[in-house]
Each structure stands twice: as structure tokens, then as C-alpha cells.
N, C-alpha and C positions, 0 to 999 in steps of 0.2 A: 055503260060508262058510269050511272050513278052509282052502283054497286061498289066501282070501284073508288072514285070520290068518296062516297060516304066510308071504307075504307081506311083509307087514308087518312082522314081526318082525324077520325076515331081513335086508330090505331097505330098513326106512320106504317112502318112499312117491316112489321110484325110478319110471323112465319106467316101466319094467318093472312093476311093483306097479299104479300110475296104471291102465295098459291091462288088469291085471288084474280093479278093479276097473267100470270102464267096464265092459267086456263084462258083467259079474256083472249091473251095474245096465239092462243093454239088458235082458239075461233077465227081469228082473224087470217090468222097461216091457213086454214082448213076451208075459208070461202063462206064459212057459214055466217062471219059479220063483217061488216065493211065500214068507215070511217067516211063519213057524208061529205066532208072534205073535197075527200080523192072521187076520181071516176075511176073509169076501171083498169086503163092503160096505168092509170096513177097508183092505184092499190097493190098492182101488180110489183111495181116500182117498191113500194112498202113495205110486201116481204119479202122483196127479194135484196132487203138492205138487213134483214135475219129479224131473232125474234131478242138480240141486246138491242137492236135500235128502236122496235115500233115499244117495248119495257117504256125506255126512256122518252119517246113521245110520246104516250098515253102520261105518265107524269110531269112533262113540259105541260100537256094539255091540264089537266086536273090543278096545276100551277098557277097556271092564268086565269080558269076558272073560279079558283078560291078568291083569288085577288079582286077581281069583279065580283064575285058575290058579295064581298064582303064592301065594297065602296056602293054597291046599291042599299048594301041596309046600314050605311052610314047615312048623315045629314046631306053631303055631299054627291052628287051625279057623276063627277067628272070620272074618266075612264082614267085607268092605272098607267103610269108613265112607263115606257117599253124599257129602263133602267130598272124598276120596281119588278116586271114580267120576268127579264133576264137574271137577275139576282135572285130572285124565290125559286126560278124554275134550276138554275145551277146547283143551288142550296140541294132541290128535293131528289134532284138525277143520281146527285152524290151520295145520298143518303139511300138510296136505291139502290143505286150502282153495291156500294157494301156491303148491302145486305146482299145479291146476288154475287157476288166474289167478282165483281164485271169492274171494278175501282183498282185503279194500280199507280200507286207510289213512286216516283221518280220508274218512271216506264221506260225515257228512252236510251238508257244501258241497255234493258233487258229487249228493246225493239233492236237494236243495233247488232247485238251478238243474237239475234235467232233470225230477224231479217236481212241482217245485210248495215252497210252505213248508208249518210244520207245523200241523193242524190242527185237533190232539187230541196229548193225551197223558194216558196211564195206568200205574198200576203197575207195566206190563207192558209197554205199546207207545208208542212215539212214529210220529206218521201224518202222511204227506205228502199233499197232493194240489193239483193245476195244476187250475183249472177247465177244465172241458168232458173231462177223460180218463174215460175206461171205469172206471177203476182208481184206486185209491189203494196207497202202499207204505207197509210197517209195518215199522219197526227196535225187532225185540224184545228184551228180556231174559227172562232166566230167572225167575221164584221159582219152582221147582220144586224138588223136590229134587239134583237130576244136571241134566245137558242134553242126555241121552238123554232123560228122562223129558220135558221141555219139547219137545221136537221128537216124542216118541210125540203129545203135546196135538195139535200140526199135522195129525200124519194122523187122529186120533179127529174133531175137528172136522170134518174134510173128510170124513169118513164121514157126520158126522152130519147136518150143515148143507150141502151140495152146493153151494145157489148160493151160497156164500160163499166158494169153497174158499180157500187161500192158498197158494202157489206161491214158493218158496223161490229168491232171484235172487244169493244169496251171503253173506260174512258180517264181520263189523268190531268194534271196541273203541270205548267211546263214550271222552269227554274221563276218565271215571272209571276206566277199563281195564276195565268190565264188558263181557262177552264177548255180541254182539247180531247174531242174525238177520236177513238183509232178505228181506222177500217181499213179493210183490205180495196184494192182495186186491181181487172186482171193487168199483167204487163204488154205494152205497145210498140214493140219495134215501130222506128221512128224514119223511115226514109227519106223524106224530107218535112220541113214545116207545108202547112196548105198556106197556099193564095187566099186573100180576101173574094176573088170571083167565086172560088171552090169551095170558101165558108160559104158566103151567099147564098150559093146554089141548093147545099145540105139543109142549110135552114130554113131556106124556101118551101121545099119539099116537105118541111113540118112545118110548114105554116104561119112563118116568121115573116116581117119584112123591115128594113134597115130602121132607127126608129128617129131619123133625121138629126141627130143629134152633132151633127159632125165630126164621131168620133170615129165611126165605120165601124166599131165593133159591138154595138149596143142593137138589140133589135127587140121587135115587138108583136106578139102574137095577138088571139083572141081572150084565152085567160093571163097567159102568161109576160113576164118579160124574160128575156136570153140577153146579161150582159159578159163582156169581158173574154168575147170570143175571136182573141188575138192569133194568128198564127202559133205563138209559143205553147195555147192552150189546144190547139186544132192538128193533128199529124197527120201524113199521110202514111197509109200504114203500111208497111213492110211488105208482107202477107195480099193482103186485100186489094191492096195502093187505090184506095179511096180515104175519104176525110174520116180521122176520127177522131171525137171531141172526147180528155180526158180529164176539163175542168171547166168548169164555167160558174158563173153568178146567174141564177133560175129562182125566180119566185111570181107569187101571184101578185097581177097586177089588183092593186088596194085604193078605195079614193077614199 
């Protein structure tokens, strides 16, 4: 990772820099390095959201990094404010993103006429889908705190949830200039919504438990927390007719 920091610094994100971290990001696909982070259900989650998403979290990371190095060799201690993280790390994804051709200008024309129109939207995502496709695409935002933290969500998810994973296909500004994700995720015939018993049960069995909050849909593991696991986000599947989760709020629990 220094290699590639130092990089960066140096050089932005110069052919030179680019290839440096491609190769980083093969290693990673290839098993040979791993991100200390993740464990290994987690890693797996990692690359299997491609090699445009772990690009852009190695530069979320390398983001945060500078910013903390650089308020230690200030007069000041205090850690960088998670507005300060998010706004450097947006700044350097984008500037990334361009150089890899992974950056796309008013996108979602061009998501609409190749995927399909929109067929959902939330908080969090707007969803495209063409009938009859395997797949549906999702143009996220953030509510997260940073967009490290929002892009850590992608790989926790895909650790958690397998057939659902989401796969990261580059990145854009919606008409508001909020800075948005696109990835693919596979499609869910929806038979019915799931019961709260039926979520309950699913989450259990990873190791989850409600996390008294009185909301019912918030829960709480060993590392993790699982929020925002509403019926509307839980299906029962067509195919399967068991629970499956194809959105949620997933992060590491932080004190």
C-alpha cells in the first residue's frame, strides 16, 4: 500500500501511478494480498464487487490516509472531520475514476436506454431494470458517513448476502452533484415481501440479534451492525421462496 500512497502523492494518478495500482488490485483478485480490514468471507465479498470498486477503495483509503498524516505533523492532534475524509476521498475517486475511463457524465440517459428505466428508488439507490435481464443496476449515494465507509457497506453486504452481491461498473454526479455509485446487482423475483419472524430467523443464523432499539429492524452482531432490514428490503424469492436480502445498511461496529 505504501508504494501506492507514495504514488499518488507524487504523481496523482499519472499512467505510471494507474499501472501501479492495477497490478496492486490483480494481487488482490489473485489471493496473493489481502486488506487487513477484511477477513476472508470479507475479502471474498471484495473482489467479487470487481476490480472498478477495490481501484476506488484503495484511493478512499490512501484519502484518509493523507489527511491523517498530514494533521499529525501539524501543531494539532485532533483527527480529520468525516466531512474533510468524504470530500478528499470524492475529489481523488473522481480523478481516478478519469483516468481509468470508469467516470461518466450525466450517466443516467445512458443507464436508462441500455438498462432498462427506473424501477425503484430509495434513500440510498435509484434501480434500473429492462425486463427479461439477469440483473438490475443500482446508482448509489452515500448516507454514510465518508464514502469509504459507504463502499466498506458493498463489500460487508457481499460477504453477508452472496446471492445478492453488487459489482461496482463505475461512477457519476446525479442532476444534484451528489457523488453516485453504479453497480450492477443480480435480479430477484419477489414473491412476496418476508415477515419480520423470517428476517429474524435469516439474521440469526449469521449471527445477528435484534439490537433492542425498538425499531425491529436494526440488529447487532460481533463485529458488525445489520440496519434497515425492513420487509421492503427482504424478499422472498421466487425461485428459492426463502429470505433474500437485496439492500441493507452494513457496517462495522466503531467506538
Amino acid at each position: 500500500m505504501e508504494v501506492i500512497y507514495d504514488a499518488i502523492s507524487k504523481g496523482g494518478f499519472s499512467a505510471q501511478t494507474i499501472e501501479i495500482i492495477d497490478n496492486y488490485i490483480k494481487q488482490i483478485v489473485n489471493g496473493k494480498t489481502d486488506l487487513n480490514q477484511f477477513n476472508q468471507k470479507e475479502h471474498a465479498g471484495l473482489c467479487c464487487a470487481g476490480e472498478a470498486f477495490i481501484g476506488a477503495y484503495l484511493v478512499c483509503n490512501y484519502a484518509q490516509s493523507s489527511l491523517t498524516a498530514g494533521e499529525d505533523a501539524g501543531t494539532s492532534k485532533a483527527s480529520p472531520a468525516n466531512w474533510q475524509i468524504d470530500e478528499l476521498q470524492e475529489k481523488l475517486v473522481e480523478q481516478w475514476a478519469t483516468a481509468k475511463g470508469l467516470w461518466f457524465t450525466n450517466a443516467i440517459p445512458d443507464i436508462e436506454s441500455e438498462y432498462g428505466p427506473k424501477i425503484a428508488q430509495g434513500a440510498e439507490s435509484m434501480v434500473y431494470y429492462k425486463d427479461g435481464d439477469t440483473s438490475v443496476v443500482k446508482v448509489r449515494t452515500s448516507i454514510y458517513a465518508t464514502l469509504g465507509r459507504a463502499m466498506e457497506s458493498i463489500v460487508l453486504h457481499n460477504a453477508l448476502f452472496p446471492e445478492t452481491p453488487m459489482s461496482v461498473i463505475g461512477f457519476t454526479r446525479d442532476h444534484d452533484g451528489l457523488f453516485r455509485t453504479i453497480c450492477t446487482q443480480p435480479y430477484i423475483g419477489c414473491k412476496r415481501l418476508a415477515t419480520k419472524s423470517e428476517i429474524d430467523l435469516m439474521v440469526g443464523e449469521k449471527g445477528f440479534r435484534d439490537n433492542g432499539d425498538g425499531n425491529g429492524v436494526n440488529y447487532i452482531g460481533e463485529r458488525l451492525l445489520l440496519e434497515d432490514m425492513h420487509p421492503a428490503n427482504v424478499f422472498i424469492d421466487t425461485i428459492s421462496e426463502t429470505p433474500i436480502c437485496i439492500d441493507c445498511i452494513v457496517k462495522f461496529i466503531r467506538k
